[in-house]
Short mmCIF file of the C-alpha atoms (twelve columns), coordinates in Angstrom:
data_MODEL
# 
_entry.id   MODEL 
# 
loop_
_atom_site.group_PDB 
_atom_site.id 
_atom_site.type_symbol 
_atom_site.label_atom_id 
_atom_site.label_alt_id 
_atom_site.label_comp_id 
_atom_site.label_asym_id 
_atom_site.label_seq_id 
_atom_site.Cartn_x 
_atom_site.Cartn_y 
_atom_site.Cartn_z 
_atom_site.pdbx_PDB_model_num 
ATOM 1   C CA . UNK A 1   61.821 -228.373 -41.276 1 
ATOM 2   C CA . UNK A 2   62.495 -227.299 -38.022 1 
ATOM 3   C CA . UNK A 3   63.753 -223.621 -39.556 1 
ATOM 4   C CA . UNK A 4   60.532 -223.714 -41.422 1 
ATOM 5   C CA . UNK A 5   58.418 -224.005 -38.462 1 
ATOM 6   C CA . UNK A 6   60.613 -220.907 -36.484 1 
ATOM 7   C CA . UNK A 7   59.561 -218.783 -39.774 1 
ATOM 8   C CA . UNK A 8   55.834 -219.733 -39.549 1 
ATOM 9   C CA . UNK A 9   55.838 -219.682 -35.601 1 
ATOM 10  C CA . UNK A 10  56.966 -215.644 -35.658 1 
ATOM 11  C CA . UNK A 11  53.978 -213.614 -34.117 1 
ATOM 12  C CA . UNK A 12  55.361 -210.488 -37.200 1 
ATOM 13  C CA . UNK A 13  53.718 -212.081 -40.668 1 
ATOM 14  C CA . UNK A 14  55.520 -208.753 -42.372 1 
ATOM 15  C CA . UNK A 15  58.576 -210.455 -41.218 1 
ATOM 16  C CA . UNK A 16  57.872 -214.118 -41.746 1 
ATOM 17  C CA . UNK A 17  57.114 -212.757 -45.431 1 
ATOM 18  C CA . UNK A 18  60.773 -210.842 -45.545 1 
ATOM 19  C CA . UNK A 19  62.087 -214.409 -43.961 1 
ATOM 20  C CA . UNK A 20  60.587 -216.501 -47.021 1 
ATOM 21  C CA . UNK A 21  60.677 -213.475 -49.799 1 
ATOM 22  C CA . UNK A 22  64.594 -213.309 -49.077 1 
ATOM 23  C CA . UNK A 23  66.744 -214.190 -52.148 1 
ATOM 24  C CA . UNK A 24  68.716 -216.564 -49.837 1 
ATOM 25  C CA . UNK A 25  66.516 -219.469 -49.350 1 
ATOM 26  C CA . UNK A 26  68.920 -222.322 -48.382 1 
ATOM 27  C CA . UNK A 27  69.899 -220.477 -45.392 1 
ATOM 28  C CA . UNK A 28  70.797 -223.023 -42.400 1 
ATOM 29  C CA . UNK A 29  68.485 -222.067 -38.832 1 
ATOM 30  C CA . UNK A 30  71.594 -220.290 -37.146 1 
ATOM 31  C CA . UNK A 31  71.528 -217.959 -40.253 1 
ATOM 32  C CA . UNK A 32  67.548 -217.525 -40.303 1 
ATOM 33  C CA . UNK A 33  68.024 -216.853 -36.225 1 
ATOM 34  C CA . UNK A 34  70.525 -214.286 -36.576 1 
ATOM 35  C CA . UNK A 35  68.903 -212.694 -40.092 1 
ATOM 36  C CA . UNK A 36  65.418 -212.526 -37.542 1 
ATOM 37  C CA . UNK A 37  67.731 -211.055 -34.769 1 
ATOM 38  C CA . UNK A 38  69.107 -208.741 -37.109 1 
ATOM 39  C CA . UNK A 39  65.999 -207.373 -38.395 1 
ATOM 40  C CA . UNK A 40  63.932 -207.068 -34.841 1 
ATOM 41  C CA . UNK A 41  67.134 -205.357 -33.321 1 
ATOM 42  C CA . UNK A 42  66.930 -202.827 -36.774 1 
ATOM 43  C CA . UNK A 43  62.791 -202.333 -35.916 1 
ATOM 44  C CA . UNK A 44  63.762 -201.584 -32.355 1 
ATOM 45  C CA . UNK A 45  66.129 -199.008 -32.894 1 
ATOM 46  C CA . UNK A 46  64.134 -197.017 -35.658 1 
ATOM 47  C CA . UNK A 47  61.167 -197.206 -33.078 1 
ATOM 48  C CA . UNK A 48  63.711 -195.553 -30.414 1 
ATOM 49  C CA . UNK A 49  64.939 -193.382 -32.951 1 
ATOM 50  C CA . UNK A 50  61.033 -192.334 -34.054 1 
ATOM 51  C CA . UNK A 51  60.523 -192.019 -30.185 1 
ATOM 52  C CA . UNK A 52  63.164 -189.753 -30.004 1 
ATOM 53  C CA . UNK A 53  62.395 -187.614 -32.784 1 
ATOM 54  C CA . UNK A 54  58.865 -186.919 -30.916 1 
ATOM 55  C CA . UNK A 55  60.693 -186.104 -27.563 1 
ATOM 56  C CA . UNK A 56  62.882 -184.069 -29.678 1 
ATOM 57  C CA . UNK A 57  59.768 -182.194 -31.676 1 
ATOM 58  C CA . UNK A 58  58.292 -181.771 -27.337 1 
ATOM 59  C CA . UNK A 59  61.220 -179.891 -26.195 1 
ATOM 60  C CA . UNK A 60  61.761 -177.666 -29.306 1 
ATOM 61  C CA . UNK A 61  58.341 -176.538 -28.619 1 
ATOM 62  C CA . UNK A 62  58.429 -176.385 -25.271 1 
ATOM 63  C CA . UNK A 63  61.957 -174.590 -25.658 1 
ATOM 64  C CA . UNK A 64  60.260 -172.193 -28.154 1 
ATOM 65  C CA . UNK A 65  57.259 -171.219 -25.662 1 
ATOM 66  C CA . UNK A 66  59.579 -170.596 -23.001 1 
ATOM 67  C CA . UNK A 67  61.484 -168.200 -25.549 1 
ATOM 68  C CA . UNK A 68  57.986 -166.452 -25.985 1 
ATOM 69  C CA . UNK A 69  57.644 -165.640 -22.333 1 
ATOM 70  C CA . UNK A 70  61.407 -164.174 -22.499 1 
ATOM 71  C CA . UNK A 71  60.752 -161.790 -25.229 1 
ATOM 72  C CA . UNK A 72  60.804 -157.883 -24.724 1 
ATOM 73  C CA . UNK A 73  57.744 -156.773 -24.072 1 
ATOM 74  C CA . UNK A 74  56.249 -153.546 -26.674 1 
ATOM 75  C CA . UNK A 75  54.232 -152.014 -24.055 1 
ATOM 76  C CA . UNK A 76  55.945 -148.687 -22.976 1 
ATOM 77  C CA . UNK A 77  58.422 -148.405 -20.024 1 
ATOM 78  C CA . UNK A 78  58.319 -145.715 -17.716 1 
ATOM 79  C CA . UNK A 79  61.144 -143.678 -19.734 1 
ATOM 80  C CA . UNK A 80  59.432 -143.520 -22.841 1 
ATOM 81  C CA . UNK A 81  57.539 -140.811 -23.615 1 
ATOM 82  C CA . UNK A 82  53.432 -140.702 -23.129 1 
ATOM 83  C CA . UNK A 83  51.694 -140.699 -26.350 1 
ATOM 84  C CA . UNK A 84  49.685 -138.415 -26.772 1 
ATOM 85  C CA . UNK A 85  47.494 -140.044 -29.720 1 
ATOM 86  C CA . UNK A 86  46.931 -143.608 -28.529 1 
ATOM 87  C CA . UNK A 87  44.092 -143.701 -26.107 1 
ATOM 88  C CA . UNK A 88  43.744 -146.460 -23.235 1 
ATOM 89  C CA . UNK A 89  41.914 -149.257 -24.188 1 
ATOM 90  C CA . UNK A 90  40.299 -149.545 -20.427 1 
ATOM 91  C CA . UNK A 91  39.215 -145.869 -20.003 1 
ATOM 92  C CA . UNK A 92  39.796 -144.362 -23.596 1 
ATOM 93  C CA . UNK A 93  41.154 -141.374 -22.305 1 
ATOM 94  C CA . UNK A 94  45.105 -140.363 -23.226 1 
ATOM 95  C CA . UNK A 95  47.709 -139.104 -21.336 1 
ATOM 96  C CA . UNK A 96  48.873 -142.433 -19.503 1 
ATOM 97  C CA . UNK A 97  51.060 -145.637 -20.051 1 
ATOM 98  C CA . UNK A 98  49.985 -149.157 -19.823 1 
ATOM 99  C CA . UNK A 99  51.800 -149.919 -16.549 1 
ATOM 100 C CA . UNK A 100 50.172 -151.473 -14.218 1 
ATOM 101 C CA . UNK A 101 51.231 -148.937 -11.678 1 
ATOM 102 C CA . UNK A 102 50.282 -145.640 -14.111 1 
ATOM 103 C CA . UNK A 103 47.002 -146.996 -14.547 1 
ATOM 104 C CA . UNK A 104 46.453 -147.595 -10.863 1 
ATOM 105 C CA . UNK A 105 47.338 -143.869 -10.262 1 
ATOM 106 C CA . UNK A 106 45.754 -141.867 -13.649 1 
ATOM 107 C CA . UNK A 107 43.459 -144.644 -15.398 1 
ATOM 108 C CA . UNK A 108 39.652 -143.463 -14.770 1 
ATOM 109 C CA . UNK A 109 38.820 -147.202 -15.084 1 
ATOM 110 C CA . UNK A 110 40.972 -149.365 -13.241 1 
ATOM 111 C CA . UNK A 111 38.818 -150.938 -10.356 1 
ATOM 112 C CA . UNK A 112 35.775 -150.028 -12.016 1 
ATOM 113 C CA . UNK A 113 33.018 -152.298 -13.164 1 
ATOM 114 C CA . UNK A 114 31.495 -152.051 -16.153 1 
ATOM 115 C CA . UNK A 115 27.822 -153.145 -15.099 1 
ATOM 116 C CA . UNK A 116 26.058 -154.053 -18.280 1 
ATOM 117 C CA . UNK A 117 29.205 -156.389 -19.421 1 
ATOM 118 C CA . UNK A 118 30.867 -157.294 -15.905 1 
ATOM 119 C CA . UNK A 119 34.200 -156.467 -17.004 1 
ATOM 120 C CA . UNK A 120 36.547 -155.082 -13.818 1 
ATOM 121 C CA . UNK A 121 38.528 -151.937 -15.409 1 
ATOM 122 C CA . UNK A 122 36.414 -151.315 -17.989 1 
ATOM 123 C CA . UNK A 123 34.235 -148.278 -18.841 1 
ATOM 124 C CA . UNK A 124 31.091 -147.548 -21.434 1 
ATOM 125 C CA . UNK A 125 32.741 -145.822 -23.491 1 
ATOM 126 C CA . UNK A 126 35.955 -148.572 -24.555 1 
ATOM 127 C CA . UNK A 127 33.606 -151.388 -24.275 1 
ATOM 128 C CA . UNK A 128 33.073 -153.667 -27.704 1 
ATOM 129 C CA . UNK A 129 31.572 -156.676 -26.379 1 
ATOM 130 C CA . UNK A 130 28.174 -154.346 -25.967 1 
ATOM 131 C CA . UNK A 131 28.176 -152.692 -29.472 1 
ATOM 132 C CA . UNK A 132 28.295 -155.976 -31.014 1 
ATOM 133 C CA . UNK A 133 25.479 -157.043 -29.423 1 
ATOM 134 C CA . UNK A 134 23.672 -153.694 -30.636 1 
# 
């Protein structure tokens, strides 16, 4: 009676039907309280477990973005050759790297304002945003 009323009294009706549904039905209250023990303790530790899982999924991405930040960059160095083919996508013109510091020096556009789009470092002649529009 009184193991009865424990069953019925649990706040879990998944586990209250587990409790009755279980093969074992002339089980005294010391072995209900321990098999209800038992099976909270088992939903704890899967919920940790699933917890963990999702800290684990947040710092493999994390982990992976940082890698992304690391990676070599493909813009040109300094000792690589200027190409002579690809044309700056600021000015349009060829005959300079991507640098920062090169473009400072030899890039017709850099601190230049495109006026019809706003852009800073941006001339007529590379700009897409107003063809589009055209």
């Amino acid at each position: 009676m009184v193991r009865d009323a424990l069953i019925r009294g649990l706040g879990d009706t998944e586990m209250q039907l587990d409790v009755f549904g279980d093969s074992r039905q002339d089980m005294s209250l010391e072995e209900v309280t321990k098999y209800i023990e038992a099976k909270e303790s088992g939903m704890r530790l899967t919920s940790r477990m699933l917890e963990g899982n999702t800290t684990m999924n947040v710092a493999a991405t994390s982990c992976y973005k940082c890698q992304g930040k690391n990676r070599i960059q493909t813009q040109p160095t300094t000792n690589e050759p200027i190409s002579k083919t690809s044309s700056c996508g600021h000015c349009g013109k060829t005959g300079h790297r991507r640098s920062r510091q090169e473009r400072m020096n030899k890039c017709a556009a850099y601190n230049h304002t495109y006026k019809k789009c706003g852009k800073l470092h941006h001339h007529e002649n590379v700009c897409r945003q107003m063809s589009q529009r055209h």
